[in-house]
FIBA-172621 format. One line per field, with one value per residue (C-alpha): residue number from 1; x, y, z. Coordinates in steps of 0.1 Angstrom, whole numbers, plus 2048, in hexadecimal, padded with zeros to 3 digits. Last residue first. Example, Ala and Ser with C-alpha at 12.3 -4.5 7.8 and 13.67 -1.06 7.14 Angstrom:
! FIBA-172621
resi (2  1)
x (889  87B)
y (7F5  7D3)
z (847  84E)
This chain:
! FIBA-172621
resi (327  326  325  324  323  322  321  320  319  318  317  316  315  314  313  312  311  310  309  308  307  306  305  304  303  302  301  300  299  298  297  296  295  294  293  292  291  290  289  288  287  286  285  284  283  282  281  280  279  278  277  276  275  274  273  272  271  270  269  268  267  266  265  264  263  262  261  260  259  258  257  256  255  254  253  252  251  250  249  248  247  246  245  244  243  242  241  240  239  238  237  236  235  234  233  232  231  230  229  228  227  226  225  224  223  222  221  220  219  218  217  216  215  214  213  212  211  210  209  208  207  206  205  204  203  202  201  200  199  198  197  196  195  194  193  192  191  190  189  188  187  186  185  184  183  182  181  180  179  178  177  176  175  174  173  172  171  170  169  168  167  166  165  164  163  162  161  160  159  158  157  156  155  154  153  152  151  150  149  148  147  146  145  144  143  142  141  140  139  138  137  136  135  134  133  132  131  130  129  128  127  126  125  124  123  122  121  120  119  118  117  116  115  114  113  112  111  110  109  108  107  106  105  104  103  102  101  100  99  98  97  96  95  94  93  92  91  90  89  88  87  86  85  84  83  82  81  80  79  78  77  76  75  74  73  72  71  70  69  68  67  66  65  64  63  62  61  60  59  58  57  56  55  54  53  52  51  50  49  48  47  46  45  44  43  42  41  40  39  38  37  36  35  34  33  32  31  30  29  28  27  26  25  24  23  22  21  20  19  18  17  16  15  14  13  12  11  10  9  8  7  6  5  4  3  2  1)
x (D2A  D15  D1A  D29  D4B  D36  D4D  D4F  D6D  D82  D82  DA3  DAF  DA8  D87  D7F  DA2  D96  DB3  DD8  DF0  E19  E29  E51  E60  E84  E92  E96  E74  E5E  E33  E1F  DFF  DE1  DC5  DD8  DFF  E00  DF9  E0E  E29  E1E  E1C  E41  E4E  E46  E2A  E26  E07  DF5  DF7  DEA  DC3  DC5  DD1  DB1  D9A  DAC  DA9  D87  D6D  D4F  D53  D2D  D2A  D3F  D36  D36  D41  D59  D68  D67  D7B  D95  DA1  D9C  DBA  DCE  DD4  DDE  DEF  E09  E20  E1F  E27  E42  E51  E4C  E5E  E56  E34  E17  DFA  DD8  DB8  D90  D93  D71  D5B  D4A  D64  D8C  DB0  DCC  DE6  E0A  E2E  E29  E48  E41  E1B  E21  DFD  DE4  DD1  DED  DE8  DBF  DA8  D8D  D8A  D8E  D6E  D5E  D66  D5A  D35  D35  D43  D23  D0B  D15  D17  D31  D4D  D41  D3E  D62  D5B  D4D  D2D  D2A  D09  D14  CF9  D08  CF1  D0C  D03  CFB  D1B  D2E  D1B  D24  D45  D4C  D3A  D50  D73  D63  D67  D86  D96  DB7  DA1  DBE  DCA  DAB  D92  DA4  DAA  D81  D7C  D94  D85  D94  DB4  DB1  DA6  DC5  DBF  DC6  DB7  D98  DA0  D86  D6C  D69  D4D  D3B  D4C  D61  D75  D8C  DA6  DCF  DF0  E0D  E26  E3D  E45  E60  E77  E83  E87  E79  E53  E50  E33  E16  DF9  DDC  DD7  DB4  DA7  D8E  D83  D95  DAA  D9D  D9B  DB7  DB1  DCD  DC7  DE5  DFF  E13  E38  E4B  E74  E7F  E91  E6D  E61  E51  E40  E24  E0B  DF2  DE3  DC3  DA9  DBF  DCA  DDF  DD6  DF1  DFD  E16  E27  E3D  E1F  E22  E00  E0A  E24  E17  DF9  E11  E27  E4A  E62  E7F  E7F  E7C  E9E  EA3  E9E  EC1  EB9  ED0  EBD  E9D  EAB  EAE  E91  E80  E98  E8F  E6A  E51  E2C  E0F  DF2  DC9  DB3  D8D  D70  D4C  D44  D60  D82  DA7  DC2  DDD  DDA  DD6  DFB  E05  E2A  E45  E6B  E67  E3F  E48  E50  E76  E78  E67  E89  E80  E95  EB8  EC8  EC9  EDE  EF2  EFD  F04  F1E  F2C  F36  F44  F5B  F68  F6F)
y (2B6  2C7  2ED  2FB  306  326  337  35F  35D  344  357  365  346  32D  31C  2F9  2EF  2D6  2DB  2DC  2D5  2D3  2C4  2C8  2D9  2DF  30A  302  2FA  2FA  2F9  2FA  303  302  30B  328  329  305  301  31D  311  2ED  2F5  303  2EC  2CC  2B3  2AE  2C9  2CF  2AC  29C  2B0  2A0  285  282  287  268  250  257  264  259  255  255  27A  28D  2AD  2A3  27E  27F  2A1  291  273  28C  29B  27F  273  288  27E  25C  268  275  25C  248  26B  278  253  255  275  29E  298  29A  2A4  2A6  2B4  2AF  2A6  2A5  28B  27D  27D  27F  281  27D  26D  276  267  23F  230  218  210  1F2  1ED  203  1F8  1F9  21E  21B  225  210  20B  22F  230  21A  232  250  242  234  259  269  253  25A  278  285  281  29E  2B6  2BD  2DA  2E5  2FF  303  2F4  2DE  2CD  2AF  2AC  2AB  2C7  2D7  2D3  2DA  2F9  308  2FF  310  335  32F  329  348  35D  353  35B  350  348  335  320  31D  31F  300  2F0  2F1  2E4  2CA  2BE  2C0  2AF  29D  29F  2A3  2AF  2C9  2CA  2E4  30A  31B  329  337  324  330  32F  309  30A  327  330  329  33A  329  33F  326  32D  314  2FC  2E0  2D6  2EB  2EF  2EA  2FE  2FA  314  31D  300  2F9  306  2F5  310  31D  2FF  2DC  2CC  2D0  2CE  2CE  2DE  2EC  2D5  2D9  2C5  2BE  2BB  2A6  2A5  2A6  2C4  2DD  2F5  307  328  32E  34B  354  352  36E  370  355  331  314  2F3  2DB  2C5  2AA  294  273  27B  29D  297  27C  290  2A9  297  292  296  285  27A  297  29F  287  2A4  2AC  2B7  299  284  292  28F  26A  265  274  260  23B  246  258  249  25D  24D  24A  24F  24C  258  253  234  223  224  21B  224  20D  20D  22E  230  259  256  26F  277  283  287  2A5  2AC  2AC  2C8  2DD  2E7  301  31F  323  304  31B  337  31C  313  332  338  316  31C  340  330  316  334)
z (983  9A0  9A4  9C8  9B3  9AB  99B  9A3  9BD  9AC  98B  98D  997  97D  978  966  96F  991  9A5  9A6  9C3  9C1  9DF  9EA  9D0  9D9  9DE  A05  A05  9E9  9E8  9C8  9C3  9AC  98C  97C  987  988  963  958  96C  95E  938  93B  94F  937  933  958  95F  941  932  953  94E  927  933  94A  92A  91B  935  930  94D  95D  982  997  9A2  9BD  9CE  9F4  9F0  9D7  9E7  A08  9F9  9E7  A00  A1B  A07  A10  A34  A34  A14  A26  A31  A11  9FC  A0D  A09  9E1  9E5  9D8  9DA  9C2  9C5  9AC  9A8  9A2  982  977  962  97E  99D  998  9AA  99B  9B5  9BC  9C2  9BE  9BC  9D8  9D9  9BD  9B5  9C9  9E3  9F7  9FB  A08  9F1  9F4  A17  A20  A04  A1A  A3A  A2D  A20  A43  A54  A3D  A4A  A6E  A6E  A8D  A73  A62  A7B  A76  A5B  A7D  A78  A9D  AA1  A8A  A77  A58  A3B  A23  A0C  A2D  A3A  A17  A15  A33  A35  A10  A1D  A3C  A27  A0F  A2E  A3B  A15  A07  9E6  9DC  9F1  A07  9F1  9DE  9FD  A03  9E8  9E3  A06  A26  A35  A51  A74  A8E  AB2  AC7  AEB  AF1  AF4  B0D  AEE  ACB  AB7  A9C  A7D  A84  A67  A70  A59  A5B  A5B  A72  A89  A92  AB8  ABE  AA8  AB3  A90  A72  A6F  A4A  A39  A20  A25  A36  A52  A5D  A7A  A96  AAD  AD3  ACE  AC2  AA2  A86  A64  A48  A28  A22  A2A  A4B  A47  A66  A64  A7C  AA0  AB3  AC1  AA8  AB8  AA9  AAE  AA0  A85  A76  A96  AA2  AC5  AC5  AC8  AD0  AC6  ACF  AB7  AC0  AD6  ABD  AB0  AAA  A97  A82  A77  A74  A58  A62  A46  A45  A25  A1B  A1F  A01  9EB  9EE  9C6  9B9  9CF  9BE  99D  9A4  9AF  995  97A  98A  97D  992  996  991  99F  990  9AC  9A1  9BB  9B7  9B9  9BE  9A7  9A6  98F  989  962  961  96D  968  960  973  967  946  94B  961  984  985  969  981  996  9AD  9B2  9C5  9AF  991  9A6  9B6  998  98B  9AA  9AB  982  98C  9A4  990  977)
């Protein structure tokens, strides 16, 4: 009998818990948001129960995880091109665990690419095959050192997670540069920080929105994420530390989205419940949620990050919406 118990609780521990990642263990603070111009963050803070599901889950694993921005700036993570603009090659070697978000930029190689999925380079580990696209169209030349960007807008991730498309990353490059008034000869999502009125506009929002901005940074597990009257997304981490050491790079996510295709913020507290309610109310609603208008990554049968977007489109529409309209 002792046996049997083991065995059906390892069967319900083999497949992600959601239960953790609703409003029974998380609180949306709209009191602590923070907004300028055209961008408002509102966090989601998890409650003395999320953490303590998430040590009950072995989630505090996590905490171990080495962002690549980190890696690579510390010289653990080499990089190489294959072949195929859709593919490189990875080795991981540092001690940790390194997370890849989809999303990521990197500048350099043969052309700039941006990382295709979620992953977790394990420890000394060599020859990760990692998925990505090309943001850099017209460029293929002598490879150029890697480095670190950020991550790219909402909607280009969007495209990106679920359009799964190289074409359709181009076609959304090519708009955002020009919506931007940025020339590339080589049609660099990159290019951007070559404007100079664009990296300003960047850099006061930076300013705006940094993490200690925000009141009481330390339980804070995701942000909500919204310009106009849109929600533009949300992501949430599996630890309040996952969260601290990567929203360095998130954040450009939804400042480049503010700035690209954002409008002045006005929205109720009310309208962006409405947005929270479908995700965090209970497992049901979010599956359902997720499964339409996001993403969610697990490792070792934890969730690690869940992503949604702007839910004015689901999936099988992505290809026919024009997501290049103005709110």
């Amino acid at each position: 009998m002792k046996n049997f118990l083991i065995l059906i609780l390892g069967y319900f521990l083999s497949f992600p818990l959601y239960g953790q990642f609703t409003y029974e263990h998380l609180t949306v603070d709209y009191a602590s948001a923070i907004t300028y111009k055209n961008l408002k963050l509102v966090p989601i803070r998890g409650k003395n129960s999320f953490f303590q599901a998430g040590n009950n889950q072995g989630v505090q694993a996590v905490q171990n995880y080495l962002p690549l921005r980190d890696a690579m700036a510390a010289g653990q993570v080499t990089i190489r091109d294959r072949a195929g603009v859709n593919q490189l090659v990875m080795d991981n070697l540092s001690k940790q665990p390194v997370i890849l978000m989809s999303g990521e930029i990197l500048k350099g190689g043969k052309q700039d690419r941006v990382i295709a999925q979620d992953m977790v380079l394990l420890p000394n580990s060599r020859r990760n095959r990692v998925p990505v696209y090309c943001v850099e169209e017209k460029r293929w030349s002598s490879p150029k050192q890697w480095t670190y960007y950020h991550e790219g807008s909402m909607h280009l991730r969007r495209i990106i997670d679920q359009s799964q498309n190289q074409s359709n990353v181009w076609k959304e490059i090519s708009y955002e540069l020009k919506k931007d008034n940025v020339k590339s000869k080589t049609r660099a999502y990159t290019s951007h920080s070559k404007n100079p009125q664009y990296a300003a506009l960047e850099s006061k929002y930076l300013q705006a929105f940094g993490l200690d901005d925000f009141s009481t940074p330390q339980n804070i597990v995701g942000i909500i994420g919204i310009s106009g009257s849109v929600v533009i997304g949300c992501d949430l981490l599996a630890s309040a530390e996952l969260f601290q050491r990567e929203f360095d790079g998130l954040i450009f996510s939804y400042i480049d989205e503010a700035l690209t295709y954002g409008l002045p913020v006005d929205i109720t507290d009310g309208a962006i419940q409405q947005y929270a309610d479908k995700l965090l109310r209970n497992e049901r609603m979010q599956k359902a949620f997720i499964q339409q208008y996001g993403k969610i990554f697990t490792q070792d049968g934890k969730i690690i990050h869940i992503t949604t977007f702007d839910d004015r489109v689901s999936l099988p529409e992505l290809e026919v919406f024009d997501f290049r309209q103005r709110w």
